[in-house]
C-alpha positions as CSV (number, residue, x, y, z in Angstrom):
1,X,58.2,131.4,81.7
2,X,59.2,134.5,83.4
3,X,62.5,133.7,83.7
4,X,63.0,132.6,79.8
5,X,61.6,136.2,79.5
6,X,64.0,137.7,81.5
7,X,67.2,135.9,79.9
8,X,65.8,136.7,76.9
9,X,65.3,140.6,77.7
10,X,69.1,140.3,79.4
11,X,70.4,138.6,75.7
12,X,68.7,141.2,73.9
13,X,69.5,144.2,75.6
14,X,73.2,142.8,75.2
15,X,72.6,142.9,71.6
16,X,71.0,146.3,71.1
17,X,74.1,147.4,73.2
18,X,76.2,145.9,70.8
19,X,74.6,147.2,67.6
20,X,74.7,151.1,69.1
21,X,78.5,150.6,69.5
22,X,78.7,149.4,66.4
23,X,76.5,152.2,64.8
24,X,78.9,154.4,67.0
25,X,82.2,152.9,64.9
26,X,80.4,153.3,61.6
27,X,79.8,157.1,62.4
28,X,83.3,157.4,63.8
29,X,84.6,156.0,60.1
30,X,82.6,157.7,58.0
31,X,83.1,161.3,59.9
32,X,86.6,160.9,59.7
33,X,87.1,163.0,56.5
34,X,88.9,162.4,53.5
35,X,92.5,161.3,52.9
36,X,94.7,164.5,50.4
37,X,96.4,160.8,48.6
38,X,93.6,160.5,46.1
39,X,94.1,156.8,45.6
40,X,93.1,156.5,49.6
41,X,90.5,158.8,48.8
42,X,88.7,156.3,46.2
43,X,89.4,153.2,48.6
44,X,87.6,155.5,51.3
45,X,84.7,156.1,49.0
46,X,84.2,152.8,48.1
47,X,84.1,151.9,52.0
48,X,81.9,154.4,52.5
49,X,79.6,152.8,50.6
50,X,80.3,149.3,52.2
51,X,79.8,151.5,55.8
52,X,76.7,153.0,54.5
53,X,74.7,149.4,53.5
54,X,76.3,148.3,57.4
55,X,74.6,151.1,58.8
56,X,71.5,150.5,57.0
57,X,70.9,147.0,58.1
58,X,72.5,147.7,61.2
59,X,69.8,149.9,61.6
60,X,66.8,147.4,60.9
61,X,68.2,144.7,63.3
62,X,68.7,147.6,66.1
63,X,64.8,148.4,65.1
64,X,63.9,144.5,65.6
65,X,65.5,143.8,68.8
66,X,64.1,147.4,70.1
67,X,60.1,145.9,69.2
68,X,61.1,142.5,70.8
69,X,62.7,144.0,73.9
70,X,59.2,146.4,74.5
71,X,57.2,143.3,73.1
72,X,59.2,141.3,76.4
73,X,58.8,144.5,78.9
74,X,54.8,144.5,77.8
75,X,54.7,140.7,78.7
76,X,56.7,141.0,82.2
77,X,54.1,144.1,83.0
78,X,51.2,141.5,82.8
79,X,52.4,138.7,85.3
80,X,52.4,139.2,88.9
């Protein structure tokens, strides 16, 4: 059992590594500024949006694997 716990923990803390760089990218995008070619401008805008609703969710999966990863840590802490 300890060692499904620990590949898990190792799988997880992969994938919260994965979602920070990926939060990282979306906050690279959107602080990027605006384009002078206002027809860029509106296609940026529109992604911004797109970024934003990433972000968002990005954030509630980040928030999930976080509670599962000390959920794991708190289980490990108990066995010997």
């Amino acid at each position: 059992m300890t060692q499904d716990l620990q590949a898990k923990r190792k799988e997880l803390a992969e994938k919260r590594e994965q979602l920070l760089q990926r939060l990282d990218a979306i906050k690279r995008d959107i602080g990027g500024g605006l384009s002078a070619d206002f027809e860029e401008q509106a296609v940026q805008l529109e992604n911004a949006d797109v970024l934003a609703e990433i972000s968002r969710v990005t954030n509630e999966e980040l928030q999930k694997v976080t509670q599962a990863l000390q959920r794991i840590e708190q289980e490990l802490a108990r066995k010997p």
